[in-house]
KEKE-3310 file (N, C-alpha, C; in steps of 0.2 Angstrom, whole numbers, plus 5000, padded with zeros to 4 digits):
npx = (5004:5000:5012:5008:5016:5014:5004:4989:4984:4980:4984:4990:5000:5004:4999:4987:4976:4959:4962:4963:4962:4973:4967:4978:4986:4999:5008:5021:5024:5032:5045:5049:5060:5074:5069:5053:5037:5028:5009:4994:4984:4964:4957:4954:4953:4948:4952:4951:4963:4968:4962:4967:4981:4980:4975:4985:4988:4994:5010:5014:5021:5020:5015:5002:4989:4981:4980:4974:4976:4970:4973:4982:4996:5006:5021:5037:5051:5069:5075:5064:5051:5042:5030:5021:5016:5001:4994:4980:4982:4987:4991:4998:4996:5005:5010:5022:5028:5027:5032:5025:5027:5041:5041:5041:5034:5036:5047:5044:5037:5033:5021:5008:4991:4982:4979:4985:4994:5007:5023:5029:5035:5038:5038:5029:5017:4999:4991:4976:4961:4954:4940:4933:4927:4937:4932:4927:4935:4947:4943:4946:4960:4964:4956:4949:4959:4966:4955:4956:4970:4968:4956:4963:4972:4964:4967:4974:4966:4955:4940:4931:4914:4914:4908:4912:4915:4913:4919:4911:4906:4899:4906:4918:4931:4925:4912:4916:4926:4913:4909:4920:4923:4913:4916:4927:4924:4917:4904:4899:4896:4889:4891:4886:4881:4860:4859:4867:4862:4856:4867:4874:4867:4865:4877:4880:4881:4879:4872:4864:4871:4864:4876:4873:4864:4863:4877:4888:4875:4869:4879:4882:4871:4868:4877:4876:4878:4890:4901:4912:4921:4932:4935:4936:4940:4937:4934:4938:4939:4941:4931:4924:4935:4935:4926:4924:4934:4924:4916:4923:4926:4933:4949:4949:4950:4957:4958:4967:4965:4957:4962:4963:4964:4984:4987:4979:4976:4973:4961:4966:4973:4988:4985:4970:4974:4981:4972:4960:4965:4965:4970:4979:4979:4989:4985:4989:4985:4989:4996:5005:5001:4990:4982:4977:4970:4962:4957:4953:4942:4934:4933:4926:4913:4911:4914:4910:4912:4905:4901:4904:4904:4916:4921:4936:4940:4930:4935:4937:4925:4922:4931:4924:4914:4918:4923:4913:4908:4899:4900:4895:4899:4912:4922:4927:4936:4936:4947:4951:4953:4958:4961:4963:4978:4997:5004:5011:5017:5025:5032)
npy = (4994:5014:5021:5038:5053:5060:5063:5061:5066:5068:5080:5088:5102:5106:5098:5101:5108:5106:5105:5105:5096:5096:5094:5088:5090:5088:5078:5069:5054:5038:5028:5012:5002:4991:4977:4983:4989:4996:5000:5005:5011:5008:5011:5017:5017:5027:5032:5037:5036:5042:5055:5059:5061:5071:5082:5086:5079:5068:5060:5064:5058:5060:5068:5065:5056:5040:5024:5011:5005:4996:4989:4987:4978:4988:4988:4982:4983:4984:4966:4960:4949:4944:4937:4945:4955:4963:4959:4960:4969:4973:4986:4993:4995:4985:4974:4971:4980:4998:5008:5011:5014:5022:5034:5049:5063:5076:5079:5080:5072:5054:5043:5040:5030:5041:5044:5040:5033:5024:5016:5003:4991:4972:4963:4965:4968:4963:4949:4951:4940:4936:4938:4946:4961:4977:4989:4984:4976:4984:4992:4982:4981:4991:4991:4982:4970:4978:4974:4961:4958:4965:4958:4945:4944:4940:4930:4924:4926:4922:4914:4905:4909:4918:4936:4948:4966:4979:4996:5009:5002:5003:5010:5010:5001:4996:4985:4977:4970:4965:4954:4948:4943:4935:4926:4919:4915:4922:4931:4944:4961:4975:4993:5008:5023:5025:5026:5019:5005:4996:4990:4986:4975:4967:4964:4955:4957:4947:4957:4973:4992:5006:5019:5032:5026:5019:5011:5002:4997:4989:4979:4973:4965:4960:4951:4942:4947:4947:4955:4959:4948:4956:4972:4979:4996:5005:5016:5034:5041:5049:5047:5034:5025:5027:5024:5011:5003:5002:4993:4980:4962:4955:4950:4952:4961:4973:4980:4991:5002:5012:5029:5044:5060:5066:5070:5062:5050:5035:5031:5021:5013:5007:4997:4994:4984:4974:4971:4968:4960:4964:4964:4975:4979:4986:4989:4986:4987:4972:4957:4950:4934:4937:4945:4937:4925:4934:4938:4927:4924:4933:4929:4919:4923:4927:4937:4954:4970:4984:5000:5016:5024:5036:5048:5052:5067:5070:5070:5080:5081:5068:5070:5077:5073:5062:5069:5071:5059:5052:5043:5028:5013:5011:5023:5024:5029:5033:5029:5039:5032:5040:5057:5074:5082:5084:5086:5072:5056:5038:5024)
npz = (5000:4999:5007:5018:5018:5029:5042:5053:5069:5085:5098:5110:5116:5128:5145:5155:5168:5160:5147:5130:5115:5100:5084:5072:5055:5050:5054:5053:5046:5054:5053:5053:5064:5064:5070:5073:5069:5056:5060:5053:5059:5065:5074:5091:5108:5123:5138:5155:5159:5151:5151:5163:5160:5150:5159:5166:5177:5180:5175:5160:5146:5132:5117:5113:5115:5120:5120:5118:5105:5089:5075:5058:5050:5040:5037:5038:5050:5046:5049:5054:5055:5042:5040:5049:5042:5036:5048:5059:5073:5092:5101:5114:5131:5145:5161:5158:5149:5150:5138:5124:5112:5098:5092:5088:5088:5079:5086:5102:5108:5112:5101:5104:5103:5096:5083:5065:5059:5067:5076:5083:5093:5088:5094:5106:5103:5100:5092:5083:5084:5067:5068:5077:5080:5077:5084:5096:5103:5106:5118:5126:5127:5137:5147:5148:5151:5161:5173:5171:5176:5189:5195:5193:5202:5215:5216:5225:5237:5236:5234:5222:5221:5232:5239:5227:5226:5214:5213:5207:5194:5180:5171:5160:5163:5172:5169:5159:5172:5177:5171:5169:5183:5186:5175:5180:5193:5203:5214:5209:5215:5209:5210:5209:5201:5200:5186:5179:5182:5173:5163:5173:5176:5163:5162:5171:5183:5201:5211:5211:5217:5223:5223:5230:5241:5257:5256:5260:5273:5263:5256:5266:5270:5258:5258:5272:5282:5284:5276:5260:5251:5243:5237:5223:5216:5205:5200:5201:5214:5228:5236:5236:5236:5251:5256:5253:5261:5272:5266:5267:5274:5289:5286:5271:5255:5246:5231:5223:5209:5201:5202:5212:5216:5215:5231:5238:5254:5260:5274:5284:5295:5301:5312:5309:5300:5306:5316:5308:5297:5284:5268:5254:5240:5225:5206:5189:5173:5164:5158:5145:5143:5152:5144:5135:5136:5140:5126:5121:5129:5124:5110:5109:5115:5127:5135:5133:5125:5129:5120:5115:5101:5092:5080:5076:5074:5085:5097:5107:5114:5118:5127:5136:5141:5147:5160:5162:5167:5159:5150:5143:5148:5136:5129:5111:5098:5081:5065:5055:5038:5027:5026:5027:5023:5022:5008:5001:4996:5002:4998)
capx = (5000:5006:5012:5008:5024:5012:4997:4983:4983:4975:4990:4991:5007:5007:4995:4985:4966:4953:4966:4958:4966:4971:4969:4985:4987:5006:5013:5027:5022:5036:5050:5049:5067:5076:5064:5048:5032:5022:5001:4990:4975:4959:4953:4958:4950:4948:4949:4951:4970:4972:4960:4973:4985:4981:4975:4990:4987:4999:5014:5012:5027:5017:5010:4998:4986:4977:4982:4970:4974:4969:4978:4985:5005:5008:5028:5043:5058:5075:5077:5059:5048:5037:5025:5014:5014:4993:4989:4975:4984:4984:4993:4992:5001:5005:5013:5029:5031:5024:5030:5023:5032:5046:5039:5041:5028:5040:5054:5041:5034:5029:5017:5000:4985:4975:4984:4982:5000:5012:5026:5029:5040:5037:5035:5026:5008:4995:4989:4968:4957:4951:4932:4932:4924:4939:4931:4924:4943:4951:4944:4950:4969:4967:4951:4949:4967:4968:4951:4958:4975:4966:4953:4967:4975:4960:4963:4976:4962:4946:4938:4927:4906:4915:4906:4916:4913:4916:4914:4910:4907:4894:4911:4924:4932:4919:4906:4921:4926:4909:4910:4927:4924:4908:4921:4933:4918:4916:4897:4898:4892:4892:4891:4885:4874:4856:4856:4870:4861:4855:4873:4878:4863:4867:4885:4883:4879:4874:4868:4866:4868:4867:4882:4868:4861:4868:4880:4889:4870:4864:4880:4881:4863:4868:4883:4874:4882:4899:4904:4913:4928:4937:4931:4940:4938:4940:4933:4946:4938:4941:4923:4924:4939:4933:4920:4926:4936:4920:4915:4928:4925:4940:4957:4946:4957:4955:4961:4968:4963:4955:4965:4961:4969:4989:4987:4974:4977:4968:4959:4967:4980:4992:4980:4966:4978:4983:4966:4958:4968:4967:4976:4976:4986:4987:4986:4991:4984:4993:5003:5003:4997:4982:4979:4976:4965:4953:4954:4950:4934:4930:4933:4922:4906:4908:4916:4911:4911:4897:4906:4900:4910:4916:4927:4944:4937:4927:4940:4936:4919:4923:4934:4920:4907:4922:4924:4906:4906:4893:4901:4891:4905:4917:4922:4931:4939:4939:4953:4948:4955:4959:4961:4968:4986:5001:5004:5017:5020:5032:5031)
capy = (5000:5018:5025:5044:5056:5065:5060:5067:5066:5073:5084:5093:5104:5107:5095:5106:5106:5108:5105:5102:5092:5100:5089:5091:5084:5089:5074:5065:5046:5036:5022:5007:5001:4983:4975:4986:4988:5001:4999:5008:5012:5008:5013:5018:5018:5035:5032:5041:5038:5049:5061:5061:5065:5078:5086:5085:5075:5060:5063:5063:5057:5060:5075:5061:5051:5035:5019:5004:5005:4993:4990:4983:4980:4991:4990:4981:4987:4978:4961:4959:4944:4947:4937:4950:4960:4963:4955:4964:4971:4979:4990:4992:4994:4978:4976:4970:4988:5003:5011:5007:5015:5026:5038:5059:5068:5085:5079:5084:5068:5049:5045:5034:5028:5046:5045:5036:5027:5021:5014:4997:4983:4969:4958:4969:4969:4955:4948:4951:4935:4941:4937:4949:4969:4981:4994:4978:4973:4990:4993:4976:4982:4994:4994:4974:4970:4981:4972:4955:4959:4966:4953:4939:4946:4939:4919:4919:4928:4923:4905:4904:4910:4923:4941:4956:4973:4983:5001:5010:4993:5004:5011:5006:4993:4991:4983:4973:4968:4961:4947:4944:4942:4932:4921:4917:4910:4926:4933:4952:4966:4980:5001:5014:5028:5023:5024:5011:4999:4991:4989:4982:4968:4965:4962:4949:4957:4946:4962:4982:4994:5013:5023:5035:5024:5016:5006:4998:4992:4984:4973:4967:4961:4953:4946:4938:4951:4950:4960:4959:4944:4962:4976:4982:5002:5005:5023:5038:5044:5047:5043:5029:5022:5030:5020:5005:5000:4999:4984:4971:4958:4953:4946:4957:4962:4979:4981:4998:5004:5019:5036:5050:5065:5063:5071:5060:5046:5032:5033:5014:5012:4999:4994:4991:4980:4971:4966:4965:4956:4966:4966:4980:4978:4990:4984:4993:4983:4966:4954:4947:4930:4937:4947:4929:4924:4937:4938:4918:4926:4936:4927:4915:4926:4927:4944:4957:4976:4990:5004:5022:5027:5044:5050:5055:5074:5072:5067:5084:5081:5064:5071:5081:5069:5057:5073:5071:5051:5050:5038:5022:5007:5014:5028:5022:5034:5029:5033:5041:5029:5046:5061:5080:5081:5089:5081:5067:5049:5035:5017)
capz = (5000:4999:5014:5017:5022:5033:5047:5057:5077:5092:5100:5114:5119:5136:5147:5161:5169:5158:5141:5125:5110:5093:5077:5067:5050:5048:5059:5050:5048:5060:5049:5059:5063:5067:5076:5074:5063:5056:5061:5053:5066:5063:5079:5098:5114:5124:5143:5161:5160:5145:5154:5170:5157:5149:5166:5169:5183:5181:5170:5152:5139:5125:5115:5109:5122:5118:5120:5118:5096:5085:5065:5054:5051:5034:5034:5044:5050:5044:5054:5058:5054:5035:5042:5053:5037:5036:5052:5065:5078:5095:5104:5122:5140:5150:5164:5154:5145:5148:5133:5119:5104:5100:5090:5090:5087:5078:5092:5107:5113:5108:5098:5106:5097:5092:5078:5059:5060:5074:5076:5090:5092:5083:5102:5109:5099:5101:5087:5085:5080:5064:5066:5083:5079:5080:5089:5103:5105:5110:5126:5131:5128:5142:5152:5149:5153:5167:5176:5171:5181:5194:5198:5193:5209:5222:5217:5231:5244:5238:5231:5217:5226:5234:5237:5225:5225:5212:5215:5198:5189:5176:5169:5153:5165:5177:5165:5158:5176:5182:5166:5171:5187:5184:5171:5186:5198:5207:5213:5209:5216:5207:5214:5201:5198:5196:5177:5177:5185:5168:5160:5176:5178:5159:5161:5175:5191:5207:5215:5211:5223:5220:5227:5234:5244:5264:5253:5269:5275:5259:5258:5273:5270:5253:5261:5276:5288:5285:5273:5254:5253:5242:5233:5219:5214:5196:5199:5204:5218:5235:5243:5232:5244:5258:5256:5251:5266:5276:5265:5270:5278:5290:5279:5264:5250:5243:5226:5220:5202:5202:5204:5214:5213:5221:5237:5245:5256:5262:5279:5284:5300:5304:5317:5305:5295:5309:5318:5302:5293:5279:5261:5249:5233:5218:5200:5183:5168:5164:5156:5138:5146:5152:5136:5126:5140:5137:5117:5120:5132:5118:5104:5112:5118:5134:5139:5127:5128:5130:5120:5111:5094:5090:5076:5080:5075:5092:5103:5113:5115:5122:5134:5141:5142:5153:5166:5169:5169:5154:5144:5148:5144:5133:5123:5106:5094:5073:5065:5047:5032:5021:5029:5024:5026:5020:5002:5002:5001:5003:4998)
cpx = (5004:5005:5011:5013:5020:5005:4993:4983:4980:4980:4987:4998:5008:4997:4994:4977:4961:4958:4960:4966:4967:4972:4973:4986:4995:5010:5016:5026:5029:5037:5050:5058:5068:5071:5056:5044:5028:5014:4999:4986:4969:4955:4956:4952:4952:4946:4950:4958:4972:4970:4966:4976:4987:4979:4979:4992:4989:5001:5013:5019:5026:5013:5002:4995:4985:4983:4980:4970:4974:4969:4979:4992:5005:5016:5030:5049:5063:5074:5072:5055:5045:5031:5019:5014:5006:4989:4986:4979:4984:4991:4992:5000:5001:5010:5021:5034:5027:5022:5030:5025:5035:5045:5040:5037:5035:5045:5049:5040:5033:5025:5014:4997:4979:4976:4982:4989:5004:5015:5028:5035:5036:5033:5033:5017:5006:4992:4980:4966:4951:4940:4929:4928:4931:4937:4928:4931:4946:4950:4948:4958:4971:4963:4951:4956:4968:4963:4954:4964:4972:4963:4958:4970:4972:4960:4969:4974:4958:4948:4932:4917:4909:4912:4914:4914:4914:4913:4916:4908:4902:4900:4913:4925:4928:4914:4910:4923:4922:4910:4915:4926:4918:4912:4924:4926:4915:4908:4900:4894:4895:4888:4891:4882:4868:4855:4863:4869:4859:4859:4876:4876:4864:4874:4885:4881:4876:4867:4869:4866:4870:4869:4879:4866:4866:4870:4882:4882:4870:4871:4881:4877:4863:4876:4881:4878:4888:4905:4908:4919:4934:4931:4936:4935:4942:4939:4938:4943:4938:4937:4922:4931:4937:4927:4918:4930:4931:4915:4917:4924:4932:4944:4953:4951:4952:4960:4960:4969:4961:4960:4962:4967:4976:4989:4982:4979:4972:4967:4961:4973:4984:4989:4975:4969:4979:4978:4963:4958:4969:4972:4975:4983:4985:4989:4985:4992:4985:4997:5001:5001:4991:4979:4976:4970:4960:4953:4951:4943:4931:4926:4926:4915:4906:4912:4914:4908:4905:4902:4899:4907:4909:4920:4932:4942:4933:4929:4939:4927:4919:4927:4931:4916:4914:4923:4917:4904:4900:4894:4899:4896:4911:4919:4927:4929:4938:4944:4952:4954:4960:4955:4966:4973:4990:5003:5013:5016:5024:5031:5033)
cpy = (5006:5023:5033:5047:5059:5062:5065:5064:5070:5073:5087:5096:5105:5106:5100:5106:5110:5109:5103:5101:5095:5094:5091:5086:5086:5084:5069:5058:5044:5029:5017:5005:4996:4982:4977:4986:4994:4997:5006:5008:5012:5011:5014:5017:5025:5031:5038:5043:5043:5055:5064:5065:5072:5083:5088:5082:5069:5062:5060:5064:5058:5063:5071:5055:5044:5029:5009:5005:4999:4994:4985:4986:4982:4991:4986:4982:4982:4972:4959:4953:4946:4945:4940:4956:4956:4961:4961:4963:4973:4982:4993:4994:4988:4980:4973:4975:4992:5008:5009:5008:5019:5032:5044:5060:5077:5085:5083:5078:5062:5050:5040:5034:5032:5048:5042:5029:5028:5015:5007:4993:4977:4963:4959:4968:4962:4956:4949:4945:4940:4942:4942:4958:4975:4985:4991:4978:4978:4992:4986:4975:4987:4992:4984:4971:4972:4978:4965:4955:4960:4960:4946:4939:4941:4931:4919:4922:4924:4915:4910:4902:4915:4932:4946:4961:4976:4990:5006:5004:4993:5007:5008:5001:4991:4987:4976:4966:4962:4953:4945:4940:4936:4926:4917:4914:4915:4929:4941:4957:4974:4989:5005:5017:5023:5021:5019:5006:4996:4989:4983:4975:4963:4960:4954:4949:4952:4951:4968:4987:5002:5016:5028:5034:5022:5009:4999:4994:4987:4982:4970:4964:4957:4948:4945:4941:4952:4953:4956:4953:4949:4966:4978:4988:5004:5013:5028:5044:5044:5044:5038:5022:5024:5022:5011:5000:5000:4994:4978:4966:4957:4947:4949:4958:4968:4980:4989:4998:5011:5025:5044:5055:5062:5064:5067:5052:5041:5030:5024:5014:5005:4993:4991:4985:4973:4966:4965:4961:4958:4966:4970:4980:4983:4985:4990:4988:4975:4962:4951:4940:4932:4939:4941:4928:4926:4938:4930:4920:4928:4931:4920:4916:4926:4933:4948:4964:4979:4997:5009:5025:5033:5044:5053:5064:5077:5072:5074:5085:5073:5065:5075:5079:5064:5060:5073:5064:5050:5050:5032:5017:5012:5016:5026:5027:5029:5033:5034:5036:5034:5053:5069:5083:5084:5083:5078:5060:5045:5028:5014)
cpz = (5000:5006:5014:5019:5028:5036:5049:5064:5081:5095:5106:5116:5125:5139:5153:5162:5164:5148:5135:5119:5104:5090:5071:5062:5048:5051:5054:5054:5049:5053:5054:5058:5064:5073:5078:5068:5063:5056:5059:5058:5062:5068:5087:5104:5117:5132:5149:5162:5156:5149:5159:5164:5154:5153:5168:5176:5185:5173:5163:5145:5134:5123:5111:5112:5117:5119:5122:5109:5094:5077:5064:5050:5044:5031:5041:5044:5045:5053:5056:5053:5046:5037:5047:5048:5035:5042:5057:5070:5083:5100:5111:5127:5141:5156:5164:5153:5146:5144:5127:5112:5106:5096:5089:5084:5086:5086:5101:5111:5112:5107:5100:5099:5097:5088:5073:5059:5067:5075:5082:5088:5090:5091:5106:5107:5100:5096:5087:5081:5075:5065:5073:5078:5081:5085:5096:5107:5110:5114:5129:5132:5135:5146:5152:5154:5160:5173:5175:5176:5187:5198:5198:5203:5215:5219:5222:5236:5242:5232:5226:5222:5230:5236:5235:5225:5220:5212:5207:5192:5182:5170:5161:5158:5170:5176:5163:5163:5178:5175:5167:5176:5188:5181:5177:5194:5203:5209:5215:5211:5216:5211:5209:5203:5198:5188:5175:5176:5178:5164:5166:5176:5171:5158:5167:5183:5194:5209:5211:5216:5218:5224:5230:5241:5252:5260:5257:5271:5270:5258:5263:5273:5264:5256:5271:5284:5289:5279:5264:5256:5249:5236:5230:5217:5207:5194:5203:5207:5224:5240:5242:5238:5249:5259:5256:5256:5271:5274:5265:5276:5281:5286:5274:5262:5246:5236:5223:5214:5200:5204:5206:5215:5219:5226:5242:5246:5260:5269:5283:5289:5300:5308:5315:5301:5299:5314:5316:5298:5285:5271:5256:5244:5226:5211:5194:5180:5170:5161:5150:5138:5146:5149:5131:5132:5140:5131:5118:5124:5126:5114:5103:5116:5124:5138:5133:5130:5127:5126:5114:5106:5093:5086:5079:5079:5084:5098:5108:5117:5119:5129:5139:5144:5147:5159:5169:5172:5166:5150:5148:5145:5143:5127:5118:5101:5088:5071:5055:5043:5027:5026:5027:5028:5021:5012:5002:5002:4999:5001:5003)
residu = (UNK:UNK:UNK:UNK:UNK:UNK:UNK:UNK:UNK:UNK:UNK:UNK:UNK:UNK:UNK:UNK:UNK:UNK:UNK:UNK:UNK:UNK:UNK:UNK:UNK:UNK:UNK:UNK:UNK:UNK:UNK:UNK:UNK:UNK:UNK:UNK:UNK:UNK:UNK:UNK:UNK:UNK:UNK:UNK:UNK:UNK:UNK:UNK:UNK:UNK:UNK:UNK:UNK:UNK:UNK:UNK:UNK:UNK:UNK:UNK:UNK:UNK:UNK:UNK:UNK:UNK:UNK:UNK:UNK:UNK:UNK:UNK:UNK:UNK:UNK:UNK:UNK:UNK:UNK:UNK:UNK:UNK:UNK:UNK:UNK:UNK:UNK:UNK:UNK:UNK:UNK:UNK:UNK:UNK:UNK:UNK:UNK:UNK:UNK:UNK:UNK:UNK:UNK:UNK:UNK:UNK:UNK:UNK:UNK:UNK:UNK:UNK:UNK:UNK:UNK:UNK:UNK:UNK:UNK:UNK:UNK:UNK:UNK:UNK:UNK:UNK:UNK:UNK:UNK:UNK:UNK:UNK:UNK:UNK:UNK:UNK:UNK:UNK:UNK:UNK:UNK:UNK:UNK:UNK:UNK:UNK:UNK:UNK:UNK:UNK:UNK:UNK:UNK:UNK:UNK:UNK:UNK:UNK:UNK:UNK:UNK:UNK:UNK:UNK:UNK:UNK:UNK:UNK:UNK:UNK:UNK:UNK:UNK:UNK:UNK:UNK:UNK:UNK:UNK:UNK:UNK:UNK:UNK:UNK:UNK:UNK:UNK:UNK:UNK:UNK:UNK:UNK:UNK:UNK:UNK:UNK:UNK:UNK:UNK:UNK:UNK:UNK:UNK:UNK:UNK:UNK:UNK:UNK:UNK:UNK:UNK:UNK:UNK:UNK:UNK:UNK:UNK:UNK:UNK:UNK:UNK:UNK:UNK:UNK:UNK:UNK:UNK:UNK:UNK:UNK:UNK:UNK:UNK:UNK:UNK:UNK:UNK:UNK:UNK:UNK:UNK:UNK:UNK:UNK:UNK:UNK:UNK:UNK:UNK:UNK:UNK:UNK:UNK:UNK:UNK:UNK:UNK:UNK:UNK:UNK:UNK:UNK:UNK:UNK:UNK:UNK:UNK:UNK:UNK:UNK:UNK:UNK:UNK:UNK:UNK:UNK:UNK:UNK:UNK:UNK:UNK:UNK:UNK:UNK:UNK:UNK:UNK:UNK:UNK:UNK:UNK:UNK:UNK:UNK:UNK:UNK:UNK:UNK:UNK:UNK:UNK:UNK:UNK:UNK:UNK:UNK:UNK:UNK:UNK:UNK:UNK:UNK:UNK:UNK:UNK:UNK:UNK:UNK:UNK:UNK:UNK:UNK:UNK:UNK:UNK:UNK:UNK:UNK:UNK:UNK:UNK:UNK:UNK:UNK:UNK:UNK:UNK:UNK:UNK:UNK:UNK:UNK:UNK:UNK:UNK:UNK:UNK)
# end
């Protein structure tokens, strides 16, 4: 095919509260080197961590958010295999590597996936089963991923019939989660808004409770007075913790996911740890292992996303509706085919 000299991305130059993204067609399409592969994007995921980012509210290495892309491989470096020329690809975090290409963006920044091309290592991408929906798949490279590590975490606390919490669980990864967690033997109980509750009861929920309500009474009533075997918070808020540690049960296991701003701390002593028995463990995505494990859910019906598509033009309109928390599942980016760009291209 013919390579363009020149892209279109969603940019930002200096990440800060309340930022918006410029779409620039001048971005100089990235040479894959020894060992690496150009993907075109078909499509990207849009979640809370990019938001952080451009908030500037957790460091940002990249004039270029996005990072759940799905493609296909258009060019290999010298040294690299031929074989993954054409093949569906995804592009992602794990808890392998966190950075995912090497790209520059006009020498400023890497380049993510809200972009048309980009550059990765060749043993880094996960291959996609072609019969899958790209824009299904791309939440499951962040938001999936990230609920499969997390929840993997509780098979050395909890048994299979277990109660789980998830608090946001109407969310990108918290809708993901309750299927996962439902997959793995778990009885869910999911915490949302009322207008979640029918994404959650869909997804798998045991129970719903609304994060309004005396959340603390109603499980303890669905868990027979003794509280959650671990609540995972997928949502990045502090009342959401706050609140979270008075659903343990003792030895409970509290999994950290969600981020609230960095100055908060969580209301939790040594003391509490000690006569509770308490565990609390943080989790950041997962490992190229888990990622085949859920394309194998997938590809096989039995995890599948809730997601709202937007054109890559709209990526400022998705970042607004994500500060309010009125994206129901998850926000996925297209990534235009033909786009106006600076004239040039390269075979």
């Amino acid at each position: 095919m013919s390579i363009p000299k020149y892209q279109t991305a969603a940019t930002i130059e200096r990440p800060r509260p309340g930022a918006k993204l410029d779409l620039r067609h001048d971005i100089p399409v990235p040479e894959p080197k020894a060992g690496e592969v150009l993907i075109k994007l078909e499509c990207t995921g849009f979640c809370h961590s990019d938001l952080h980012n451009i908030n500037g509210e957790l460091p940002m290495s990249t004039n270029v958010p996005g990072h759940e892309g799905i493609g296909r491989v258009v060019q290999v470096g010298p040294d690299t295999s031929e074989e993954i020329m054409g093949k569906r690809v995804g592009v992602k975090m794990s808890r392998e590597r966190f950075s995912v290409c090497h790209s520059q963006v006009q020498g400023s920044g890497e380049l993510l996936t809200a972009t048309e091309y980009i550059v990765s290592p060749a043993n880094f991408i996960s291959i996609i089963p072609e019969d899958l929906k790209p824009e299904a798949v791309a939440p499951l490279l962040c938001a999936g991923l990230t609920m499969y590590g997390a929840l993997n975490k509780l098979h050395k606390f909890c048994q299979k019939g277990d109660w789980v919490v998830i608090m946001g669980a109407g969310g990108g990864l918290g809708h993901l989660g309750i299927q996962i967690g439902k997959e793995m033997g778990y009885n869910i109980i999911a915490v949302d808004s009322a207008t979640k509750q029918d994404i959650c009861m869909e997804s798998g929920a045991a129970a719903f409770v609304d994060f309004r309500n005396d959340v603390e009474k109603e499980v303890q009533n669905l868990t027979d007075g003794d509280g959650a075997h671990a609540v995972v918070v997928v949502v990045g808020l502090a009342t959401a913790y706050n609140q979270a540690l008075r659903l343990l049960r003792p030895v409970g296991t509290l999994v950290c996911v969600g981020l609230p701003s960095q100055d908060y701390r969580m209301p939790i002593s040594p003391l509490d740890c000690v006569n509770r028995g308490f565990h609390v463990v943080g989790s950041c995505v997962g490992t190229e292992e888990e990622m085949q494990d859920l394309l194998r859910m997938a590809a096989a019906g039995r995890v599948s996303t809730h997601y709202q598509v937007f054109e890559l033009s709209e990526v400022n309109t998705v970042i607004e509706r994500l500060e309010r928390f009125a994206i129901e599942g998850r926000a996925v980016l297209l990534i235009p085919s033909e786009s106006p760009r600076i004239s040039g291209e390269m075979s």
